[in-house]
N, C-alpha and C positions, 0 to 999 in steps of 0.2 A: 179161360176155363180151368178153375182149380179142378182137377178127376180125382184126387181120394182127398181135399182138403179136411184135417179134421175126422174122417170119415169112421173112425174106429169111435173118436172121442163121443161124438154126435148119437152112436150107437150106446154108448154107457152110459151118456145121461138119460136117453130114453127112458133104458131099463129102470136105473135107478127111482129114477122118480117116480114111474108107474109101481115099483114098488114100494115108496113111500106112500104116495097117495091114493096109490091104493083105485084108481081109474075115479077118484070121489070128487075132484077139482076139475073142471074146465080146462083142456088144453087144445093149442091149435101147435102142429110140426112143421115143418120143413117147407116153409112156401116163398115164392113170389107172388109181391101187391107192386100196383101202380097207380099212381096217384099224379094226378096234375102232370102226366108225361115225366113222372120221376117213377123209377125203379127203384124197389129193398128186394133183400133176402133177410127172410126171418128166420129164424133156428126151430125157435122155441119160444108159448107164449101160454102163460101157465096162471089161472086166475085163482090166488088164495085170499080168502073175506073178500074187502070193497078193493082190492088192489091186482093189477093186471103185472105180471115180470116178465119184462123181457131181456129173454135169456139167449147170450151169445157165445156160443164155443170156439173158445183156440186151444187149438193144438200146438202152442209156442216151445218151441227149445233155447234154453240160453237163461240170463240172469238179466231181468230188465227192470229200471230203475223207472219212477216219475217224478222229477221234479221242476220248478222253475217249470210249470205247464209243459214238458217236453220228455219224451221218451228216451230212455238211452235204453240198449242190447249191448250187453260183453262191453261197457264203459263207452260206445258210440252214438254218437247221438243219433235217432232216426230221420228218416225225411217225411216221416208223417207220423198220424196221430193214432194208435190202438186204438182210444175213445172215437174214432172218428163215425167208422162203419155205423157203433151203436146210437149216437148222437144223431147223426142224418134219421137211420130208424127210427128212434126215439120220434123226434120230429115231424116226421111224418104220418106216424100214427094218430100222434096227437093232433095234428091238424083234420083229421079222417075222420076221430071221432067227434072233434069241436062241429064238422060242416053234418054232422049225423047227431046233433046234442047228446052223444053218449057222454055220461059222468063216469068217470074211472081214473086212478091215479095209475102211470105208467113207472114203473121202477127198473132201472136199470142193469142190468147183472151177467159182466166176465166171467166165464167159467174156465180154467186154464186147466187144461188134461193129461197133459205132459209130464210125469211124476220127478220130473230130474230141471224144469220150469221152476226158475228163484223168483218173486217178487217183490221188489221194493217201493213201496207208495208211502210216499213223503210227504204228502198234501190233500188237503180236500178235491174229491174229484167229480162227487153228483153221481158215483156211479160206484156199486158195489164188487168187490173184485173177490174172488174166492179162487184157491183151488179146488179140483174134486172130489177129495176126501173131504175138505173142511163143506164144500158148498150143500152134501147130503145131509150133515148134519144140522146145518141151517135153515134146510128145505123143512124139516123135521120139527126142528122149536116153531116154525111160520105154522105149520100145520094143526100143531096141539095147540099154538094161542090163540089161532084162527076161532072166528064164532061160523056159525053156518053162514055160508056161501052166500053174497048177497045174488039175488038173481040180475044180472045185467047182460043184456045182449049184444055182446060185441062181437063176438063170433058171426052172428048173423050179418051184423053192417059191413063184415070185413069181405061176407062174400062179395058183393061185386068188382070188389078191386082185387083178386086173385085171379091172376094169369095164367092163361090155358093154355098149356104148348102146344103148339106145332110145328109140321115143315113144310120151309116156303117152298114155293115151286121151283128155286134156282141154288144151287150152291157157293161157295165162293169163287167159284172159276168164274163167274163174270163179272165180277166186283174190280172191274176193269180201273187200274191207274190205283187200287187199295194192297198195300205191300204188308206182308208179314212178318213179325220179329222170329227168325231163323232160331230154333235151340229146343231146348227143354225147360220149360216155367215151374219155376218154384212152386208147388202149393200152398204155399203159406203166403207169401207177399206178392207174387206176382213176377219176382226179378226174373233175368234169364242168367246172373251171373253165377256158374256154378261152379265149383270144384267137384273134379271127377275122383273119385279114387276108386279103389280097385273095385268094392262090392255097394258100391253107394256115393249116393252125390248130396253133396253138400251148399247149401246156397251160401254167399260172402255176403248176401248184405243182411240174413235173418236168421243165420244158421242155420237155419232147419236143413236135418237130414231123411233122406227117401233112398229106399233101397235101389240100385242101378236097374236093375230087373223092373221092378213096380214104375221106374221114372220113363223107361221104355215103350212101356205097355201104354199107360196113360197119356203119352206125348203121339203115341199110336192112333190109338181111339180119338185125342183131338183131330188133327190130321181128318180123319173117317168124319167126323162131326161136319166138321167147312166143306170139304167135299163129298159129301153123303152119294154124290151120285157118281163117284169113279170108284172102281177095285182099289187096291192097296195094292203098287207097285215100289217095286224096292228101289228104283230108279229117282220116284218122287217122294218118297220118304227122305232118300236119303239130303235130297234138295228141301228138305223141308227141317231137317234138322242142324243142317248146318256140315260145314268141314271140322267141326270141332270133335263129332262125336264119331263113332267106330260102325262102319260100314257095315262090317264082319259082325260085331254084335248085333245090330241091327237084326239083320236076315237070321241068326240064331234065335230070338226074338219071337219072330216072324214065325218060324219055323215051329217052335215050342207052344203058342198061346192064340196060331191064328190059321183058319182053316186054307190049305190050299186049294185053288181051282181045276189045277192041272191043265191050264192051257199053256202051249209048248213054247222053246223060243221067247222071244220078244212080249209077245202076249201074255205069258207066264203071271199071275200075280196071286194076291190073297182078298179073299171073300170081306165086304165090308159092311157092317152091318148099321154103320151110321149112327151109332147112340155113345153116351159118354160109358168111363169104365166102369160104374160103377153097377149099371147095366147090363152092359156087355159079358160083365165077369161076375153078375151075381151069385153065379153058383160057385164060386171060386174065392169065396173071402177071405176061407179058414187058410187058404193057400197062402193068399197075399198078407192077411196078418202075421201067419207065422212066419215070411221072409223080413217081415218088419225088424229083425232081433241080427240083419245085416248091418246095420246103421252104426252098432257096437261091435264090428267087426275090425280087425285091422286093417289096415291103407292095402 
């Protein structure tokens, strides 16, 4: 569960684009489809003329190269593919609308949000990569050579493959003999290998940095997510994060961004309200964005 993946970026393109187009083009946000027992997450899907974009946001840090079909980060070669996520989507869209005879061209489109994000694309890749700044301005040229809108209903075919959440009747406490990787996940790739430093953690295998505070919170709320139906005890946090990470912060944490129950002793813990962080702390963005400008702090 990525909890703030991208989460600022995802926000700016919103904006941007509702201000480019002006609410005049066709778009669908933020959703899960399933299809043939396969799961996407889609960003963004933005229909300008006869042509449908699907549009994927990273939040990447670092200088990443493609070439010889392979990614490299800070001159390392990756163990997987950036294109990968949008390719599978791609994919199955298109299979979705082949079984539905929608006609639509699907185009493919990286948006990298990261201002301090190098790319280097050294080869044909089927997929268009942009930064932020560059990608608004390309939104803009699509727009004014666009003819009117062809009417195509894809939107409509895509409702029934959009998944409804819920919560099961059980948490992960019975998922008896299912073991969990102990730490704090990167939101960017997934890894759990992190460097801690003093005001923020850094991942080793993607760079990305997240403020200590914000990696906290979010690894919190996970936590609250799998067990929906226990308090937050500082006992099983801290078994949930590992010997690696700091007790003490922990419960300062705890203490700062999460309501106590006041039951005494033993019983003692914090109020859990079961949803991911982005949820949880909606009313607290401006908070969590401006700790963001920790990442550029010193060790």
């Amino acid at each position: 569960m990525a909890c703030q993946k991208g989460y600022k970026g995802e926000l700016q393109v919103d904006e941007l684009i509702e201000l480019i187009t002006k609410n005049q083009y066709p778009v669908l946000d933020d959703v899960d489809l399933i299809f043939d027992k396969q799961r996407i997450q889609v960003d963004k899907l933005l229909q300008i003329g006869n042509k449908l974009y699907l549009i994927d946001i990273k939040n990447y840090h670092g200088h990443y190269v493609f070439r010889d079909r392979t990614w490299y980060c800070n001159g390392k070669p990756l163990t997987h593919s950036i294109f990968g996520q949008i390719d599978r989507t791609h994919d199955i869209l298109a299979r979705i609308f082949a079984e539905n005879h929608v006609n639509i061209e699907i185009i493919k489109v990286l948006v990298f949000t990261d201002h301090e994000a190098v790319l280097d694309i050294q080869e044909e890749t089927g997929v268009v990569v942009k930064y932020l700044w560059d990608f608004c301005g390309w939104v803009q040229v699509l727009c004014s050579q666009s003819a009117q809108n062809v009417q195509i209903r894809w939107q409509e075919y895509l409702q029934p493959y959009i998944v409804t959440f819920y919560r099961p009747d059980n948490d992960f406490s019975t998922e008896i003999g299912r073991k969990l990787t102990k730490g704090i996940k990167c939101p960017n790739c997934g890894g759990f290998e992190l460097q801690q430093h003093r005001y923020y953690l850094r991942c080793k295998h993607c760079e990305y940095c997240q403020p200590k505070e914000t990696a906290y919170v979010c690894t919190i709320c996970e936590y609250g997510v799998l067990f929906f139906k226990e308090n937050l005890r500082i006992s099983d946090l801290i078994n949930f994060l590992g010997e690696r990470y700091s007790s003490s912060y922990l419960e300062k944490i705890l203490m700062r961004h999460f309501n106590s129950l006041k039951f005494k002793s033993k019983q003692f813990c914090y109020e859990n309200k079961g949803i991911e962080f982005q949820y949880w702390f909606e009313g607290h963005k401006n908070y969590f964005e401006k700790i963001q400008d920790r990442i550029h702090w010193g060790s």
